[in-house]
C-alpha positions, -999 to +999 in steps of 0.1 A: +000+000+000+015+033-012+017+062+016-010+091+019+008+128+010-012+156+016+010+187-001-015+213-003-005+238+015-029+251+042-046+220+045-064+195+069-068+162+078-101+150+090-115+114+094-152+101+083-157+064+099-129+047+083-117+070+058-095+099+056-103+132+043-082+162+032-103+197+032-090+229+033-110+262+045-110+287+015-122+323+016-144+333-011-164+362-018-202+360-016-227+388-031-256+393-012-292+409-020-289+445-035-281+473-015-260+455+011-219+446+004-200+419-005-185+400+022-157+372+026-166+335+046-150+302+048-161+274+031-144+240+032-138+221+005-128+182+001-099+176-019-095+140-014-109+109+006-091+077+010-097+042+025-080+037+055-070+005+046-056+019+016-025+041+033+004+024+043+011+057+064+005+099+059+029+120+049+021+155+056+042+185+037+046+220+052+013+238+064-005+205+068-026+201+100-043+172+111-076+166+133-072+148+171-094+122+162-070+117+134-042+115+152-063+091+175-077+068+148-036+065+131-021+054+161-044+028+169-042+017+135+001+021+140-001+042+109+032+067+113+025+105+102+056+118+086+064+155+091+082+176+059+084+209+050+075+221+022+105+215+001+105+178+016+131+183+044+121+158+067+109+171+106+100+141+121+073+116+125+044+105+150+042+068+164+029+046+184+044+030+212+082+017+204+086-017+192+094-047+216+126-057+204+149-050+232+169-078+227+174-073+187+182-036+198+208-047+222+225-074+198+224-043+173+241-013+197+273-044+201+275-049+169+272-012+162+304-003+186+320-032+171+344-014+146+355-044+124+317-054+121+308-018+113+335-015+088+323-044+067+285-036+069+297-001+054+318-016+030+287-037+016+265-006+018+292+013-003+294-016-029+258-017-035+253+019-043+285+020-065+273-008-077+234+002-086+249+031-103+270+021-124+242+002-140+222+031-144+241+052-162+257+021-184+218+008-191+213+050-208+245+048-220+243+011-247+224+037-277+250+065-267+283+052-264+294+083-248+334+079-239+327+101-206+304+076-194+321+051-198+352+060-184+326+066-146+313+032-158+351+016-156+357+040-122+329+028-104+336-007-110+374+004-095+361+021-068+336-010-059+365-035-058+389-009-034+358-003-007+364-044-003+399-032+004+397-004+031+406-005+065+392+022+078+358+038+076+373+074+065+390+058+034+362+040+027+340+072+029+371+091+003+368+056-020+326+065-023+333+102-023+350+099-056+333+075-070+300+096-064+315+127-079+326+105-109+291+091-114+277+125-111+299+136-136+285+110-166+246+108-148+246+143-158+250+138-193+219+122-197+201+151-191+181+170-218+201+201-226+169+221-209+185+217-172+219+229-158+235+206-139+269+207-127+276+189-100+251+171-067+249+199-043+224+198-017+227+222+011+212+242-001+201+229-034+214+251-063+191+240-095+160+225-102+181+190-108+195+190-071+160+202-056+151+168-075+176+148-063+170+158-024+134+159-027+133+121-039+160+112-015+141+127+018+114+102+001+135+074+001+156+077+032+110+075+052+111+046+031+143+030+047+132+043+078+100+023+078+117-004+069+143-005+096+120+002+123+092-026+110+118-046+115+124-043+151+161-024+146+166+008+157+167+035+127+194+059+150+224+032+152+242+025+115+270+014+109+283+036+073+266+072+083+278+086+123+256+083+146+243+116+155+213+132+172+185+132+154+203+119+125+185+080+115+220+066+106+207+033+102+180+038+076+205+060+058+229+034+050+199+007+042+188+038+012+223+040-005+219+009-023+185+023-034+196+056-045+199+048-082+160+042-081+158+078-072+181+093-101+164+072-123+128+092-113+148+121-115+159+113-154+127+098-164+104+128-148+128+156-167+137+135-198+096+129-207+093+165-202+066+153-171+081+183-149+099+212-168+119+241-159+097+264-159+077+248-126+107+262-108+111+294-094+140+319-077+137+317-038+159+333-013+190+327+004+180+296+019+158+284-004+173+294-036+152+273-059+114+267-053+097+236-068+058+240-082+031+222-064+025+205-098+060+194-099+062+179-063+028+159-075+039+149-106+075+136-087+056+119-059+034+101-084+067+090-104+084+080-070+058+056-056+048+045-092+083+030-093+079+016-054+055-005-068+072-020-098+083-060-092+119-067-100+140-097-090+151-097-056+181-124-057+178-133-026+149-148-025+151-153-062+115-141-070+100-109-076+090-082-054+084-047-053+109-020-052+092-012-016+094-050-004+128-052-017+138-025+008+122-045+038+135-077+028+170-060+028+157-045+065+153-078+073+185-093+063+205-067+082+183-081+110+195-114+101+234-100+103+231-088+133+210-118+146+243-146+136+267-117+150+282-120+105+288-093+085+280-106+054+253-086+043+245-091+007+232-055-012+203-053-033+224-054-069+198-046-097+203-061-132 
């Protein structure tokens, strides 16, 4: 079941029995009988209404509010609300009561202090992003044959076979670092010449292309999250990304393998001409690139569209979902940390 995002801005969350409904209060201008003014009242609209058991969880996105009983009806259901703004930074989420996995959480803050066991869970992390994109960009680039390309195609396969190789966690960071900035390099050559692109810059984003890129990864990284914590693990402790307050380190590292699936919205959504430049606009300091309403839709509906496609998951050597694929993998870090063995095995797409 895909997640419920409510985007428009000034919105409201209401339930009806077992459904959930999105309104939002508009003022509108009413003329009354002659000789007396014109004056301004509310009047709610419904924008949407959704089956309950039809939302996986809500995802709310800037000025989004949300009725008690809502609130009440969700966490009995142990639906999670996610909080963004509106650019799709994420804030944080509401949940029900934690989990009771105390001893998978304990077996998982051992392993997490364990350095050598850290090191090779980020080294398979770091394979299986390097990995995934090297077969994006060398899937776009068999009609092309685009030297540049396939010069980032030859690095990342390098740059997989030396994160085996490292020793310590900041080399292996420089090893992805490079390799990243590499794949940038040729990913961006696949763009229509319509959007400037230089390099992946996201704090703040620069250009329509980065706003993109971050927007679909804050999507992703909930995703991992959901999957990490339906799992029993907890989201905070990773193993390739510090652990810092606030900061889900765990879920982050489970999404890298799954970036590609993101740039590959990103291309398709630009390349079809579904979102164009022109659903941008200038912002300010902190903001210096504004996506469209219509855009954030149109990317949303792209992003979960692709959730839902089956591919082969090796593993289990059947297929899945893009969505189940990420809580399988969930599950097999479960099963790493369960046997106290490194040997997690990344999500390598074909």
């Amino acid at each position: 079941m895909p997640p419920l995002y409510v985007v428009e801005q000034g919105a409201r969350l209401h339930q009806d029995g077992r459904r959930l409904l999105v309104k939002k209060e508009d003022e509108v201008a009413r003329d009354h009988a002659p000789g007396t003014s014109s004056i301004e009242r509310d009047r709610v609209r419904e924008l949407s209404s959704t089956p309950l058991v039809n939302v996986s969880e809500v995802v709310l996105m800037g000025n989004v509010g949300l009725t008690t009983p809502v609130i009440k009806l969700l966490l009995a259901e142990k639906l999670d609300v996610v909080f963004l703004t509106e650019d799709g930074e994420y804030c944080g989420r509401l949940t029900g009561p934690a989990t009771p996995h105390v001893l998978l959480r304990r077996k998982q803050y051992e392993c997490q202090t364990d350095a050598a066991f850290g090191l090779q869970m980020a080294q398979r992390f770091v394979q299986g992003k390097l990995a995934n994109a090297r077969v994006l960009v060398q899937r776009h680039n068999r009609e092309r044959n685009d030297a540049v390309i396939e010069r980032a195609v030859d690095a990342l396969a390098q740059a997989t076979a030396r994160a085996e190789r490292t020793t310590q966690l900041n080399a292996l960071n420089g090893v992805e670092g490079a390799a990243t900035a590499a794949y940038f390099g040729a990913w961006k050559r696949l763009l229509k010449p319509a959007w400037q692109f230089e390099k992946r810059m996201r704090r703040p984003p620069p250009d329509p292309i980065n706003v993109l890129l971050s927007f679909g990864y804050t999507l992703l990284a909930r995703t991992a999250y959901g999957a990490v914590e339906a799992a029993g693990l907890d989201p905070y402790a990773g193993f390739l990304h510090a652990v810092e307050y606030n900061r889900p380190s765990l879920a982050l590292d489970l999404m890298e393998e799954f970036r590609a699936v993101v740039d590959g919205v990103v291309l398709w959504c630009v390349n079809s001409g579904q979102i164009v430049p022109e659903e941008f606009t200038k912002g300010d300091t902190a903001r210096p690139v504004v996506m469209g309403a219509k855009a954030k839709r149109t990317f949303i509906l792209a992003y979960e569209r692709r959730m839902d496609e089956t591919i082969l998951y090796p593993r289990l050597n059947e297929r899945l979902a893009v969505r189940r694929c990420i809580q399988a993998q969930a599950r097999a870090i479960v099963d790493c940390i369960q046997r106290r063995a490194p040997d997690y095995v990344p999500m390598y797409f074909r």
